[in-house]
N, C-alpha and C positions, 0 to 999 in steps of 0.2 A: 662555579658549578660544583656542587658536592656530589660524589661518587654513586649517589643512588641513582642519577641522571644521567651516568655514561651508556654508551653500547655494554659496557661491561656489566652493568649492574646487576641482572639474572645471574651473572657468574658469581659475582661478591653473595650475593643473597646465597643461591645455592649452597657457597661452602659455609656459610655462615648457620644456615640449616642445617648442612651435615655436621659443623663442630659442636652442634648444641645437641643434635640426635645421638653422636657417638660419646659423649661427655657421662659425668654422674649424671642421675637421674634426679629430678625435681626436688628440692626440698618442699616437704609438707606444707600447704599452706597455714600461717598463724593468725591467730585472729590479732587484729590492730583497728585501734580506730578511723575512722575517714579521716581525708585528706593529709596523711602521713606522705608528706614526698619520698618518691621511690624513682629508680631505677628505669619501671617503667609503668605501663598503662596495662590494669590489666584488665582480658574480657572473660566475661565469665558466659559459658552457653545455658541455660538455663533449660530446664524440660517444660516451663510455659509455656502453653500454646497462643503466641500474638494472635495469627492470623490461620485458622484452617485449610487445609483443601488449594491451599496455593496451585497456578496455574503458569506454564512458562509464559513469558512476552509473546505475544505477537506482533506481524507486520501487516501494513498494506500493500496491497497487490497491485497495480494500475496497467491500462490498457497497454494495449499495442499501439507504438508509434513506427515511424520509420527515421528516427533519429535516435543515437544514443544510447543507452543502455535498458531502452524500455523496448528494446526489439526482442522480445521474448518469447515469440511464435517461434517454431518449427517452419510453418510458410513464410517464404520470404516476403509471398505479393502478397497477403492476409486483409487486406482494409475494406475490401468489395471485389474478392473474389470472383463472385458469383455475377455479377453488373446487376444486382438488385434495386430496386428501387428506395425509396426514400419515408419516413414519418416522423411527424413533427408534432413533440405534445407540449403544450404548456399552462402555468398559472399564471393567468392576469386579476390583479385586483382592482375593484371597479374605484375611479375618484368622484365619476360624474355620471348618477346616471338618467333615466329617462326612458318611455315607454318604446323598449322595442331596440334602443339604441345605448350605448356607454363608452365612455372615455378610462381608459386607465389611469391607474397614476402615471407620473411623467420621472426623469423626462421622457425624450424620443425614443421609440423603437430603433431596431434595427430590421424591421419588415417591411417591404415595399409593398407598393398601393394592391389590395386585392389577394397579398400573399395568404388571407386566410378564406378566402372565399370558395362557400360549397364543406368548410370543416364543421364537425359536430362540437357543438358545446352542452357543458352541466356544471349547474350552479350547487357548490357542496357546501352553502351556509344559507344564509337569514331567513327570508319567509318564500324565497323561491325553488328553498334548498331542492336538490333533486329534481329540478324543471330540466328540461333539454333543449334542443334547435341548432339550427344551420345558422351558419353567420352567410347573410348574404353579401355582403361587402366593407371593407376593411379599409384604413389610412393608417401609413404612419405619422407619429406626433411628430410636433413641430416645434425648436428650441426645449424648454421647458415643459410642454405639453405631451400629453399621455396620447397611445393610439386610439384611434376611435372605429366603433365596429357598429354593425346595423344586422340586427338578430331576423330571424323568419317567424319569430313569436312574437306576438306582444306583452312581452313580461315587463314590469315596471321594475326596470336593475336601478338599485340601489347604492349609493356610497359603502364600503365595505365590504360592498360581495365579492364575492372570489369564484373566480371561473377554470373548468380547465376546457380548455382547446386540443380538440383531435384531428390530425390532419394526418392521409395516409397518401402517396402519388406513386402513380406507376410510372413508369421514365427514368432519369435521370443513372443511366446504369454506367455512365460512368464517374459516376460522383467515387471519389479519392486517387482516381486513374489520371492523366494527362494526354490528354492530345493535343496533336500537332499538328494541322492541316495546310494543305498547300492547295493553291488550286482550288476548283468546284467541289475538294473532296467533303466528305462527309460521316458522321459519326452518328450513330441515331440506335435509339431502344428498341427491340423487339418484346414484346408480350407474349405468353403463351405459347411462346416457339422456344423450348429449349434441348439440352442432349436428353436423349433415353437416361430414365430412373433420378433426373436433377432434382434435387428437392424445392428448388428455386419457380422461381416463374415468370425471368425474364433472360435476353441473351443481348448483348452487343454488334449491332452492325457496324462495317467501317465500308464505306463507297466510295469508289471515282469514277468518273462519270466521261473523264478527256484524256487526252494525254497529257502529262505534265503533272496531272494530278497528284499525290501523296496526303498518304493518312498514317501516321503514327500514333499510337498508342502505348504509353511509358506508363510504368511504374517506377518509383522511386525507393530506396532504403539506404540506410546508413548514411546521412546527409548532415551531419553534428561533425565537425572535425576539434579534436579538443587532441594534443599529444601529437605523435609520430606512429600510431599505429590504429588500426578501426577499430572501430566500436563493436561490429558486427565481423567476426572474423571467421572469413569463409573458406574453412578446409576439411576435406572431407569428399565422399560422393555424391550426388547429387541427381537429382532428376526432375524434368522439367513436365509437366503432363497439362494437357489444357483440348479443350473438345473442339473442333471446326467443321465448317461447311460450308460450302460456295455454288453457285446455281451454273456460273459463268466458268467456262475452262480455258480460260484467257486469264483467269486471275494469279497473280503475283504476289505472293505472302514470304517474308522473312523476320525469323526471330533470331532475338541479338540478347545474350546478357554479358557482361559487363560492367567491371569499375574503373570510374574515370579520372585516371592518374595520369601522368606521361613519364615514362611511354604507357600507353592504354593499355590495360589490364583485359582480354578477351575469352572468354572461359566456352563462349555458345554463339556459334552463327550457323542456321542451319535455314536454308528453303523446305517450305512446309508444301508438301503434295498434297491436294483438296480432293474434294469427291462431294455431289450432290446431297451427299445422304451423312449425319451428322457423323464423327469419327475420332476416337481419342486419340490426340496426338502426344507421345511419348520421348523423351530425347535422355542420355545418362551423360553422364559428363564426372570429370573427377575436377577438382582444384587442390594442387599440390602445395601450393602458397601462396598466403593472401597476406601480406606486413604493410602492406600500404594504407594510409586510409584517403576515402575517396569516395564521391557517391557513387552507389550501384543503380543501376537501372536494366530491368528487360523490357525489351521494345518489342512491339510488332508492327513491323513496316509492312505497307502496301502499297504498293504501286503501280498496281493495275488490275481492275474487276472490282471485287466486292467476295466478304465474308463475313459469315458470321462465327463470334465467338461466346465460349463457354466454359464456367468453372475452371479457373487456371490452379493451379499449385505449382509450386515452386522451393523443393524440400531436401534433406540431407536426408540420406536413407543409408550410411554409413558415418560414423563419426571420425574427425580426424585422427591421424598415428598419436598426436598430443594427448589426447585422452586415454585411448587405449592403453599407453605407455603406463597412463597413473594406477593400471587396476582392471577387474575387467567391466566392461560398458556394462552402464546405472542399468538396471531396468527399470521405461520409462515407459509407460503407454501410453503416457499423454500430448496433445500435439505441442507441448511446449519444450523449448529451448532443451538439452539435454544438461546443457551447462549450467541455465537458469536452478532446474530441478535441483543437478547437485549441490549449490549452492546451500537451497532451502533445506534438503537432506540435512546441510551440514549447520545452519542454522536452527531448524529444529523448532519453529515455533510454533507457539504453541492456539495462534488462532490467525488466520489469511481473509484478511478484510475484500473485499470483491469491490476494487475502484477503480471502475473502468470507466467512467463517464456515462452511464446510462443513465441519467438523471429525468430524461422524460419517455422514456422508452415502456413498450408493453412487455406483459407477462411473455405469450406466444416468440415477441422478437429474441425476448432473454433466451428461449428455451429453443429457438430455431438451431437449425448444423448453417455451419458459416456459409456454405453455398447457399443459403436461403437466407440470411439476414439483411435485411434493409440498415442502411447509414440510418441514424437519428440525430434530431434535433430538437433540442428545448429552448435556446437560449432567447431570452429577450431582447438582448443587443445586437443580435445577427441572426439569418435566414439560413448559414449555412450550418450542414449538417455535419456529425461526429465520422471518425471512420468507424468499418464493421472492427468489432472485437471478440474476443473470446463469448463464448455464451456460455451460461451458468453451471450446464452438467460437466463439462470441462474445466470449468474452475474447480467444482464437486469433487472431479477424479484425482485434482492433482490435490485436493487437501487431505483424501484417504490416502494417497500416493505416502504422505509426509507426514502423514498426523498431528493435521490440522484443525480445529472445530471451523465451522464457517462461520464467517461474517455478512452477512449480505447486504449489502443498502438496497429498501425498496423503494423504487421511487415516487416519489409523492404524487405522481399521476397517475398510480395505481386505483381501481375502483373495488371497494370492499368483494364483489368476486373475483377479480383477480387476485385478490391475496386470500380468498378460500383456493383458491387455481392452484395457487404458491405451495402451500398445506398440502394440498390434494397431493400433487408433485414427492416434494420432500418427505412427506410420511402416508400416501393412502395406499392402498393395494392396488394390485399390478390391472384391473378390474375397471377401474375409473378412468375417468377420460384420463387424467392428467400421469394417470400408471401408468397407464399403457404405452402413450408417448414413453417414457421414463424407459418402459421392457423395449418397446421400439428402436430407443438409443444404446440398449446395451446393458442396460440396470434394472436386473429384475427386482432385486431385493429395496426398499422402499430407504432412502439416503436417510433419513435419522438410526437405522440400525446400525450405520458404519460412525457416529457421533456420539459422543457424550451428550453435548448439544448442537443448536445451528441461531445464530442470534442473528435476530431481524430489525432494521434499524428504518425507521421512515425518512427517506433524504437524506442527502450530504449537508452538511450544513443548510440546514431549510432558510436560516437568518440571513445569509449572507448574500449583497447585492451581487455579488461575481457571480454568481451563480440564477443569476434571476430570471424566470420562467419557469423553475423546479424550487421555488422558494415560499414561503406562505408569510407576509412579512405580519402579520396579525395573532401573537403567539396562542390568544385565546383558540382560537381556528383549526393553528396547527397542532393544537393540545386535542379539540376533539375530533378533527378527521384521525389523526394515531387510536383515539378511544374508537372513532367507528370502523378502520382498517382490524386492528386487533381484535375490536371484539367480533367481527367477520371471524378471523381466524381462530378465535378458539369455539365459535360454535360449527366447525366443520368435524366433521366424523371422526377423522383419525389424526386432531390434532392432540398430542401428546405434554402438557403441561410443564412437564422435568426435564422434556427434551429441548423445547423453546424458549428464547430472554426476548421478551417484545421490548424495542429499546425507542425513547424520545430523546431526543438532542436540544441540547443549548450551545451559547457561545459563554466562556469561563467571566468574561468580564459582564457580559448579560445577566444581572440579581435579579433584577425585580420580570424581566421576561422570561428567566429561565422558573418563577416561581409562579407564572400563569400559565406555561406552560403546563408544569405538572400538576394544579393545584385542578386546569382543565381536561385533562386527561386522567382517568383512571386505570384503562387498562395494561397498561406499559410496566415490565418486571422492571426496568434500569433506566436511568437516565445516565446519558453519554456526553462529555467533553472535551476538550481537544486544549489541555492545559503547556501551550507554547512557552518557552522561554526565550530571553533578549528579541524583543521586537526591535525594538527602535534603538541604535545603536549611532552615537557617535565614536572618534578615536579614542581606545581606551585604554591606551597609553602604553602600559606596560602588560606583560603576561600575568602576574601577580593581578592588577587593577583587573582583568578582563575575567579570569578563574575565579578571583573572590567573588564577585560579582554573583557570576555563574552559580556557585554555591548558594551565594545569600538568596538567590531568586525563589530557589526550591525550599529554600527553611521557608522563607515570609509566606509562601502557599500554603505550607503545612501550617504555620502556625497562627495565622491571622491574615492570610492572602483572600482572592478570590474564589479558588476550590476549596479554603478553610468555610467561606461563607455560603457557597453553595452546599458543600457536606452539611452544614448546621440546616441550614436548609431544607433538606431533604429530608434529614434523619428526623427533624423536629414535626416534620407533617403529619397529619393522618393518613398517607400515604407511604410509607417511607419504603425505599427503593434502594440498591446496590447503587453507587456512582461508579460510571466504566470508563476508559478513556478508548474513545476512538481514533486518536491522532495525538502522537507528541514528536517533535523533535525543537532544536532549534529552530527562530523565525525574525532572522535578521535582513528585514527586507524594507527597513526606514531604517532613516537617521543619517546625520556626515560623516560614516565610517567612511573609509580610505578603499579601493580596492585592493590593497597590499595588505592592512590589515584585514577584511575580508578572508583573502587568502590565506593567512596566517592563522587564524584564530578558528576558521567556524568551520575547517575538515579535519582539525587536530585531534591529538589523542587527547589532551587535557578536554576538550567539550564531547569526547565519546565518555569518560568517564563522569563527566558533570552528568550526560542524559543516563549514564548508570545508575550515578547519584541518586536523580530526579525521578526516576521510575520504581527504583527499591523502596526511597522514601515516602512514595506515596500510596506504597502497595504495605507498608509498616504502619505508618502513622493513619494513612484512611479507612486499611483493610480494600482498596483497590484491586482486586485481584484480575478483572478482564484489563488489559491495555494492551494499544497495538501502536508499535514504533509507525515513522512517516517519514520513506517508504523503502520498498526491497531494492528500486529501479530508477533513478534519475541522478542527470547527470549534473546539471546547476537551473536554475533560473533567475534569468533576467527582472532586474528591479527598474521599478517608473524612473529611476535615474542612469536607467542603458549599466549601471553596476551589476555584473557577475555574481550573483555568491555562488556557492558550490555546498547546494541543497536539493531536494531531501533525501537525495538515494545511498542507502548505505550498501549498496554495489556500484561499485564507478564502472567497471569493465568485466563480462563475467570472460573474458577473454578466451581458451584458455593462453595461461593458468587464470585465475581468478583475480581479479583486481578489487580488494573489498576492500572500503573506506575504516578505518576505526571504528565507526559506530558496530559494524557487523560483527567485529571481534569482541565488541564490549556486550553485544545480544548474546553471541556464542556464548559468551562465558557464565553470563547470567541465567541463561537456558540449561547450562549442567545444573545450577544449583536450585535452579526452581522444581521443587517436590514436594509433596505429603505437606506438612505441616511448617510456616514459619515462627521458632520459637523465638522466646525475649532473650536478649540477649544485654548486660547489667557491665557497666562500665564504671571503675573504681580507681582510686589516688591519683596524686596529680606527682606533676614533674619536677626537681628543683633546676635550676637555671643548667640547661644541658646545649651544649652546643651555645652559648647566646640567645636561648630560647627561656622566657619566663611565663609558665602558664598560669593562668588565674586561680586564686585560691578558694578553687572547689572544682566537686568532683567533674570529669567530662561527662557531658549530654551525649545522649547518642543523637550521630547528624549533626554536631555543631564542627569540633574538627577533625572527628574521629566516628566514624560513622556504619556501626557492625550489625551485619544480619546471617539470623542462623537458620540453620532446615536440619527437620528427620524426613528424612525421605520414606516414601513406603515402604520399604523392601529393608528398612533397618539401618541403612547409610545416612550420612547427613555433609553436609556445606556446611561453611562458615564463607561469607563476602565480607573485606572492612576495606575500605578508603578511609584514606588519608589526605582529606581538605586541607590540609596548609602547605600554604603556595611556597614555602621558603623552606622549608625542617623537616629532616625525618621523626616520626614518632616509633619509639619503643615498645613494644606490646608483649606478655604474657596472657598467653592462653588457659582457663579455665574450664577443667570437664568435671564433669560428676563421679567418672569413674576416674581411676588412678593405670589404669595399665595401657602400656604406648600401644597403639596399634597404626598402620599403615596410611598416609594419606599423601596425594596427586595434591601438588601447588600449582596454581596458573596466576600469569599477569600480561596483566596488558603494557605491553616491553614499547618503550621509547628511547628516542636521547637525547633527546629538547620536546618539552610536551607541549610546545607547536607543530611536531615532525608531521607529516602527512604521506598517504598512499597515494596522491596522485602523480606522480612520474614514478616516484622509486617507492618496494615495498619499506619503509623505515617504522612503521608501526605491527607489531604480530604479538600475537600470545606465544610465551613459552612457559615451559611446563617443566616441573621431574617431577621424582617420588623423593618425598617423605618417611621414610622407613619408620622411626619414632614418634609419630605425633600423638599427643593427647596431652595431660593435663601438666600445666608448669611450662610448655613448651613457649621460647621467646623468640625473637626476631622483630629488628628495626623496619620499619615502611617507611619507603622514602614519599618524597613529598607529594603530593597529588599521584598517587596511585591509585590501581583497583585490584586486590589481592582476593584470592581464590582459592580454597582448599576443600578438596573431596575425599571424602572415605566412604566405604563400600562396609555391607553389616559384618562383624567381628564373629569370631568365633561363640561365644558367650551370649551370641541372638540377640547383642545390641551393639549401635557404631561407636559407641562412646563409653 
């Protein structure tokens, strides 16, 4: 192992820095012809502007779960708070059809017989386009056979038509809760009976009717055990508040929270006193220490009478000493995670994708306060519904919180007024229905004034079967429902042109669909992809074999891959459009990889710096300038072979302290440098045999093993980023500026000491940092092998950085 690999290595580089800072000063550059072997590599920063108006990285967002690091509410019970009821949208595309009645494609559903019956339907394509009706009864398909529905119209459905289904139910309030019945007890929905001022409009009963009886009611959180400490670490004050009421004064009610470890972890057991008449119940409690991991659960036990419930929360309204200690508490108005937010603070990016799984959901459900949101479901392979999750203006607050542009996915169930609804919302006056809501929740001022922009995307992946019932599998279709959603939205009053990116999706390996896509759609600013690397992965052997790799994957993109032929693509059309990336990370989820290598390879610092690699290069070489990492929040998932990987969250643990994967440091670092303008940066001479190292006789490429990108930032400062692709050698480099006089620059790297290391038990990957007191033109310094090197300067005296 060579010295640039040790824990030491920031040490070595450092002094190595300071000896070259405090030394004579550069000799004048001479002119020589190319490829003269030298000493070293040198990079010269050039004042060409590559790429304008650079934009920092972004990430995606994803919902609330009650596992893992995607618990990133403030509420602990958060999923159906409120015991609201249920809706369910979807697209089926017809295979078979016939007067009145249709077969979908196949195979089988995941909907039982009549599950859609009494739902609205509309036909958004061929000669019925825009027809409506009730589905009066529904089957699901059988083997290979598609579901079959029988309309209240007589319309002659067609092979290719595309439907969507609306289904709304009152009921089901306790969809994402658990009960637990004993006895004759009982659990059942109320309508129209809820607490004074709920914005909801339904409550939960729980009954026993004998003795012996019992009705439980749990919630669950924190239920991922990965390590020796939780995921959800609950220290801090706290308070419990939720609404009740009971007819019967005989009735028996006790709430319990609790994590269940042994010995049992008991924070809350309190008897709750009723009264006929509805009544907030409030309890505070502290937890001094919580190190255990373990699932939590609050319960509400009955066991004798009947009550009814309402709007629970379950919230820290103090933060732990942990935090305090760091500084003083963030300010945070939003109901998410305090820890989460700091995070992003510290991250700093530069656009927050909204992935929460609403793929069939309405306008109205996005925009409800959680005590009023209904669970949703789209999916084609299952009746069951999503949990509640955050809703849109709380995404909104925490992207101004951070400064963030929005991302929104609309979902493809959307009807050309709903996305004027959307418009209306995000930019009309406070005046409009959809304002008014908006002043209602707290926002008077109209959310495109607090944005540069707000990009609106049709669907998640609309192509992909995982996803199907929010999917349009017919690219021509989903090309012009995008042309009729959008062009909705720009004939609404106050939609704003320079403030909006109307975005269409493809999938990167999709050519010829991703070109009827757009060739059928015309009103869409950007078309969006999701350019993954190592899919399909067997054992690949050595670190060397695995990083090469890794490297080679993002050239062959740039230079002749799949995003090279979609770019030609686009840019060649009469349309030609920005290409954005809505999702990139690693996507090692095929192939005979090993779980050991797994682990080894794909939460390392070496693949944080390959997707640094992979994002700079495509934001250089394409002019890419929207992409958004995948994701802020998860902790691994499981492959069809029950194999682990440990993807896509570049936070493992927002703990405290903060448990951040590699990748987050490799965002950090690239989010200092992203500003104002990224110039050309000109790479010259080669090496003679150094080290055992023979480089080819000519000059280095940029992005082949040496790979440098520069910024003028607005304000007069500028970055320089260069990785160093080779898996074995440090390379040597000499700095090139325009001006001759040193001035001050901040180094970062991303610090390892085997670039397999990982942060999932111990921190062994961080950025460290010093100052540069000398830097500018002549200045050199060795990069060791697969590094990510970083240098900031702030404007000079002389009202330029350089």
């Amino acid at each position: 192992m060579s010295w640039f690999q040790s824990k030491d290595a920031p040490v070595w580089l450092g002094l190595l820095l300071l000896l070259n800072a405090c030394g004579e000063s550069a000799p004048k550059t001479q002119d020589k012809p190319d490829l003269v072997p030298s000493s070293h590599i040198e990079i010269s920063l050039t004042d060409e502007v590559r790429v304008p108006a650079v934009r920092r990285f972004g990430i995606n967002l994803t919902g609330q779960s009650y596992w893992g690091s995607q618990q990133i509410l403030n509420n602990v019970v958060a999923l159906n708070p409120g015991f609201e009821g249920r809706q369910f949208q979807s697209l089926v595309d017809v295979a078979i059809g016939g007067r009145g009645e249709f077969v979908t494609r196949g195979p089988a559903s995941g909907w039982t017989e009549n599950f859609w019956k009494g739902a609205r339907f509309e036909l958004i394509n061929g000669a019925n386009k825009g027809k409506s009706g009730r589905i009066m009864r529904s089957w699901p398909g059988v083997g290979d056979g598609g579901a079959r529905f029988v309309a209240d119209q007589p319309y002659e459905f067609a092979s290719g038509d595309v439907l969507i289904l609306r289904l709304t139910s009152d009921g089901y309030g306790d969809g994402q809760w658990w009960p637990q019945i004993e006895g004759a007890g009982k659990v059942s929905t109320t309508v129209a009976d809820t607490r004074p001022g709920s914005p909801g409009t339904q409550s939960l009963k729980l009954t026993t009717t004998r003795p012996g009886d019992r009705v439980n009611l749990r919630a669950y959180a924190d239920s991922k055990r990965a390590g020796h400490e939780p995921f959800l670490r609950l220290t801090g004050e706290y308070r419990l508040s939720f609404w009740a009421k009971s007819n019967r004064p005989d009735t028996q009610l006790k709430v319990f929270f609790r994590r269940i470890t042994d010995p049992q972890q008991l924070w809350l057991e309190k008897e709750v006193a009723l009264e006929a008449a509805w009544k907030e119940q409030t309890f505070d409690f502290q937890i001094a220490r919580d190190s255990r991991p373990g699932t939590i659960e609050l319960v509400f036990e009955l066991s004798r009478g009947e009550v009814q419930l309402d709007d629970v929360s379950l919230k820290r309204t103090r933060p732990p000493t942990s935090i305090l200690e760091d500084g003083p508490p963030i300010k945070n108005p939003t109901p998410f995670r305090d820890e989460m937010v700091a995070a992003l603070q510290r991250l700093r990016p530069g656009i927050l994708r909204y992935h929460v799984g609403h793929w069939g959901d309405t306008l109205d459900n996005m925009l409800a306060e959680p005590f009023a949101r209904k669970t949703m479901g789209y999916s084609y392979w299952s009746a069951d519904t999503d949990p509640v999750s955050y809703p849109l203006h709380h995404f909104l607050e925490l992207c101004q919180l951070v400064d963030a542009e929005p991302w929104v996915i609309v979902p493809v169930t959307f009807s050309p007024r709903e996305m004027q609804g959307l418009i209306e919302y995000l930019a009309g006056a406070s005046d409009t229905h959809y304002g008014r809501l908006r002043r209602e929740q707290g926002y008077r001022e109209a959310w495109i004034k607090h944005f540069d922009r707000i990009h609106l995307e049709l669907g998640n992946e609309a192509w992909n079967e995982t996803f199907r019932g929010a999917t349009i599998d017919d690219p021509a279709v989903y090309g012009m429902r995008g042309q009729e959603l959008f062009n909705a939205a720009r004939r609404t009053v106050s939609y704003q042109k320079d403030k909006f990116q109307l975005i269409l999706g493809g999938q990167p390996i999709g050519g010829p669909r991703n070109q009827i896509i757009h060739q059928s759609g015309k009103a869409h600013d950007a078309f969006t992809l999701a350019p993954y690397t190592r899919f399909s992965l067997d054992d690949p052997g050595t670190a060397t074999h695995f990083y090469r790799d890794l490297f080679e994957e993002t050239r062959n993109q740039v230079r002749e891959g799949w995003m090279k032929q979609n770019f030609d693509m686009i840019n060649q059309s009469n349309h030609p459009v920005p290409l954005v990336i809505y999702e990139t990370n690693l996507h090692t989820t095929e192939g005979d990889i090993s779980q050991s290598a797994l682990d080894r390879f794909i939460p390392s610092a070496g693949s944080a710096i390959g997707m640094g690699f992979h994002m700079l290069h495509f934001l250089s070489e394409m002019g890419i300038r929207d992409q958004c990492f995948y994701n802020l929040s998860q902790y691994n998932f499981k492959r069809a072979d029950e194999k682990e990987v440990l993807l896509w969250g570049a936070v493992r643990n927002y703990g405290p302290p903060l448990q951040a994967r590699p990748s987050f440091y490799m965002l950090e670092m690239l989010n200092m440098a992203l500003d104002g303008d990224m110039v050309k940066t000109e790479h010259s001479g080669r090496l003679p045999d150094w080290q055992g190292v023979f480089w080819p006789n000519k000059a280095f490429h940029n992005g082949n093993l040496l790979a440098s990108y520069g910024f003028k930032h607005r304000d007069g400062g500028g970055a320089l980023v260069v990785f160093n692709l080779d898996t074995n050698e440090p390379i040597p480099v000499r700095l090139r500026f325009s001006g001759k006089k040193p001035f001050k620059a901040t180094y970062y790297q991303l610090s390892y000491a085997q670039v397999t290391d990982n942060n999932e038990t111990e921190r062994e990957v961080r950025i460290v940092d010093f100052e540069v007191p000398d830097f500018g033109d002549g200045y050199e310094t060795p990069l060791g092998p697969i590094t990510m090197n970083l240098w900031v300067w702030e404007k000079t005296e002389g009202g330029k950085g350089r």
